[in-house]
N, C-alpha and C positions, 0 to 999 in steps of 0.2 A: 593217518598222515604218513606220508612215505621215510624213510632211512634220510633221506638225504634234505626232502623239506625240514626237518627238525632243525637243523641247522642253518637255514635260509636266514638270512641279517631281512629286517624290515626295512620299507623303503625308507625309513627316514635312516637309520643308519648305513645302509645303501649309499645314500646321499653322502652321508657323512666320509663315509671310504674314499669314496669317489673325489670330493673335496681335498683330501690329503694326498691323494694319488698325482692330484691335478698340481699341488704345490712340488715342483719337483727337486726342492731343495731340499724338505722334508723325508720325501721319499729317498731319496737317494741314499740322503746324511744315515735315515732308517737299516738303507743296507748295509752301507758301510758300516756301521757302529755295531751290526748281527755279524756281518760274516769275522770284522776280528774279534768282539766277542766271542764267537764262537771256535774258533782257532785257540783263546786263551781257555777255553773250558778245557781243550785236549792238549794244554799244553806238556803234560807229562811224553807226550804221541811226539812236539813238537821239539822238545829244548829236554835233554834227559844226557846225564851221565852214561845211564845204562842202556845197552843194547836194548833194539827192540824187539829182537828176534838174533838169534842162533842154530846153524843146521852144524851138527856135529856127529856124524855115523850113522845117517839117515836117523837121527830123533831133534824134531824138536825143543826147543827153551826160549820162554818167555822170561826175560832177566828183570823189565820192570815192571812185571806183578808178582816175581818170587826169586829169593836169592838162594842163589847156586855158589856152590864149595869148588876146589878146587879140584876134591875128589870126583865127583859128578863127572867131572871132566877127564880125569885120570892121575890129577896129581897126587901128590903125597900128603899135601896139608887142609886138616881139618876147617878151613878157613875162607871168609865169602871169595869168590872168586876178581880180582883187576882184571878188567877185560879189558887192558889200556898195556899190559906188561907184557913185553915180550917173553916170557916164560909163558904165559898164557897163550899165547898165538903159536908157541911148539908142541901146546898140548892136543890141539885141534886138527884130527886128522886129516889127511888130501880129501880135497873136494867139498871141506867144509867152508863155512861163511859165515859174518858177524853181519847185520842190517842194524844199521847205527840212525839215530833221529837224524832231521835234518839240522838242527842244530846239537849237536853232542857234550851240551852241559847244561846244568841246571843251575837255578838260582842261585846256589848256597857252594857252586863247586869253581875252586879254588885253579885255578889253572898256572902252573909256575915255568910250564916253557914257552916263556914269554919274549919277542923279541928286543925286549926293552924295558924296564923301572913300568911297576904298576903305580898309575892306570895310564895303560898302553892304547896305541891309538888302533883305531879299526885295518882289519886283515881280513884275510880269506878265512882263518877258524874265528875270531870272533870278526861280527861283521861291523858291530856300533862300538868295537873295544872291551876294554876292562875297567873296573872300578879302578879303586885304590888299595882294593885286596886282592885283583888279580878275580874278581869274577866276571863275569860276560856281561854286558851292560844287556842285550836280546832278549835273554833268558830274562832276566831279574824284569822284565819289560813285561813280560808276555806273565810271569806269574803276578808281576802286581798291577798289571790291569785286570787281571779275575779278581781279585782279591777286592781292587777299589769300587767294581761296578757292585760284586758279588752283597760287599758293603753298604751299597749305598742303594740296591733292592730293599736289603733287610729295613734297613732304618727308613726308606719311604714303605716300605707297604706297613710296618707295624706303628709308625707315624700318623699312615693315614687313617687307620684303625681307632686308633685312639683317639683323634683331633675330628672325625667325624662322630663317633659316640658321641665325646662330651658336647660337638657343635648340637647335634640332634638334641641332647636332655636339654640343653641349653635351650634351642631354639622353639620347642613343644611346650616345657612346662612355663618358662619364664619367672617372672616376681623375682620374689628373693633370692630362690637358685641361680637363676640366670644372674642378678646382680652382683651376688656373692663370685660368681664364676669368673665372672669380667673385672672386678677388683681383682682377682687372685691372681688373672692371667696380666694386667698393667704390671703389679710388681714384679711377679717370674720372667714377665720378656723385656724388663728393664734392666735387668742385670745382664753385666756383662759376657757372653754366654763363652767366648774363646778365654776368657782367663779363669773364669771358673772352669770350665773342660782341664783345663791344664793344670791348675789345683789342686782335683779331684784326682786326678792321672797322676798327680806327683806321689799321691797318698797311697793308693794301689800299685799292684804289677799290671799295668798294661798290654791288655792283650784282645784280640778280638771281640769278644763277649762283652765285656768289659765297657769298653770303646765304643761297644752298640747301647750299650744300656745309658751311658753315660751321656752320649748323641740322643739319645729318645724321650730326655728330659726335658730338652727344649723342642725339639723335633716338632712336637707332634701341633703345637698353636697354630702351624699358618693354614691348617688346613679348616679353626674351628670358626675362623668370621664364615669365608663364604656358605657352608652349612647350616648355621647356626640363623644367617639373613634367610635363607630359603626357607626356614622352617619358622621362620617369624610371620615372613610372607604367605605362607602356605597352611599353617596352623586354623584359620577363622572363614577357608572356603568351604563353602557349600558340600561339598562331598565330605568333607573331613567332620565336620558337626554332624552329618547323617552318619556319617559310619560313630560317633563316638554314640551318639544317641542310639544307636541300634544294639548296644552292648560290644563293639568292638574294643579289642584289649589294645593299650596302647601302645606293646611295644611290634603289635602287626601294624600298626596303623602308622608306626612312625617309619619303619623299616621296609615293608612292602609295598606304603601307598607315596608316601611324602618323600622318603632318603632318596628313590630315584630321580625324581627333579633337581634333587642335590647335588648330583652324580656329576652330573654333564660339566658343574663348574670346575669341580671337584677333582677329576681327571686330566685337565687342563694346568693343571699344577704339578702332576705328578712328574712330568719332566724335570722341572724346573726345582723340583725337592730334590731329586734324585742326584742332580749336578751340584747342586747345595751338601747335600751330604756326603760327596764325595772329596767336596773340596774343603772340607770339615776336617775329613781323615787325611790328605795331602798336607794340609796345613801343620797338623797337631804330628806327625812323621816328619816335615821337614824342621819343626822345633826341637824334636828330641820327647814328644811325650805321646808317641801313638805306638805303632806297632813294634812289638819286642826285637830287639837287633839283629840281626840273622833274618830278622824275616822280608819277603818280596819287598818291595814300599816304591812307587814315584814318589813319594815324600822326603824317604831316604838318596834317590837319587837327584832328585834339586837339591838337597843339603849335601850331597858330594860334589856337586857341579861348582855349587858357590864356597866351598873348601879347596875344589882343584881347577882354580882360575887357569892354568897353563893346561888342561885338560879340556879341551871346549867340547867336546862330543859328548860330556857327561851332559853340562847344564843342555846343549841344543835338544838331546833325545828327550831328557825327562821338561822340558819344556814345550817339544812337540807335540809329544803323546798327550800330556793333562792338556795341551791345547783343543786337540784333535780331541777326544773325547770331550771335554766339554761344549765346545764348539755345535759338535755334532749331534749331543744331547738337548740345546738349545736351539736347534733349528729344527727337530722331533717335536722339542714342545710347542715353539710356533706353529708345526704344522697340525698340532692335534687341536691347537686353542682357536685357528681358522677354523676348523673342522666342524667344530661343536657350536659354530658362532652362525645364526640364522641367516648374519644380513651378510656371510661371503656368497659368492656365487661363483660360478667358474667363468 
């Protein structure tokens, strides 16, 4: 087989591509939601206090992957270098240059010449304003959309992980496991899952990790009916009783022969988790009981929006953005659940 046949999709998934290509609300939403995702992955490249480059007597300095002194530059003081002070800009000989981001602050950086009482409204240096600490409303944008998406991968894929395993044990052995599984799982998703999250978060320091594990306790059930129906349904065919009779082990049998018919439902959801658990962590940040203070948060900025009502460009941004990302995750998933679905056609 050649290099590049190895990689060839089969016609049914062929089809299936082709089906989501043809949805072009899908598609599009698809780009959209990659290319500023992907913008937020570099957003240190994007929104940064620190220079991204300096040429100073023909040598190179990269400032935001290593901090330079004053000395380096020829000062007096043992000390990291302001590249914002004009003491700094006399140290730098003729001919040199500073290449600054395109946005020249970062999340957490404090900006005090301000034309006005923070949170100050949008300018040429901040373009959506400032909080109400005098931070850039762009910046804090751009890191806590990595942060919300980067979140809400973790808790779907190790969700999915787990709510497929237990669907699978569930749906192969049955009897008493399986019954026992489905009591356990009525009481655990009857409980109220945002006040205990907030419970739990009151008890601990709140912080990423934390936040994930916390999320992954209920996470992981919507994924274990439809697996669990597949493997009910698929458990007593004719292939599946030869291979157990032929001495196949069953966790080949449940994972290489049966989990892939699981798949198809199974993926079809994963959008729709994915926008679920990010609006899990918005929620529990714009209450006061998710991410540690100082850090990125949309969550943090709707609860500054609705704290500085004479501020309207806090609430419209952190209202657009969670819009715009969800939105656009939601018509992803429509377009993969057409996708997988026999009876679309183009």
């Amino acid at each position: 087989m050649s290099y590049t046949g190895r990689f060839q999709m089969s016609p049914v998934n062929r089809q299936r591509w082709q089906r989501f290509k043809a949805n072009r609300r899908a598609w599009w939403s698809l780009w959209i939601f990659g290319i500023v995702f992907a913008i937020s992955m570099v957003s240190e490249l994007v929104a940064n206090d620190q220079p991204l480059l300096i040429r100073d007597e023909g040598r190179f300095y990269f400032p935001i992957f290593a901090t330079y002194t004053e000395t380096d530059f020829g000062g007096d003081f043992d000390f990291p270098a302001n590249y914002r002070d004009p003491y700094f800009q006399e140290l730098l000989g003729e001919g040199s240059w500073i290449l600054w981001p395109p946005i020249p602050f970062s999340y957490n950086t404090i900006h005090y010449d301000l034309p006005s009482p923070a949170p100050s409204p949008p300018t040429t240096k901040n373009w959506l304003g400032t909080d109400d600490k005098g931070r850039d409303v762009l910046a804090n944008v751009l890191y806590g959309f990595r942060i919300s998406v980067l979140f809400g991968f973790a808790a779907t894929g190790i969700s999915a992980v787990i709510g497929v395993a237990a669907g699978a044990v569930q749906g192969y052995y049955g009897g008493r496991l399986d019954l026992f599984m489905q009591r356990f799982m009525e009481v655990w998703g009857s409980m109220p899952t945002l006040f205990i999250l907030i419970i739990l978060m009151s008890i601990v320091t709140p912080n990423f990790w934390w936040l994930l594990v916390v999320v992954l306790l209920f996470g992981w059930m919507g994924f274990v009916g439809v697996v669990r129906a597949e493997f009910l349904r698929t458990r007593n065919f004719e292939y599946v009783l030869s291979a157990r009779a032929m001495g196949m082990s069953d966790r080949r049998l449940m994972f290489r022969h049966i989990l892939p018919n699981a798949m198809v439902a199974t993926l079809t959801f994963l959008p729709f988790t994915l926008s679920g658990s990010i609006t899990i962590l918005t929620s529990l940040d714009f209450l006061g009981f998710g991410m540690p203070p100082g850090s990125p948060s949309l969550g943090l900025l709707l609860a500054q929006g609705k704290a500085n009502i004479q501020a309207p460009w806090l609430g419209f941004t952190a209202f657009f953005i969670v819009g715009f990302m969800l939105t656009t995750l939601i018509f992803v998933g429509e377009g993969v659940r057409d996708a997988f679905d026999p009876r679309k056609s183009f």
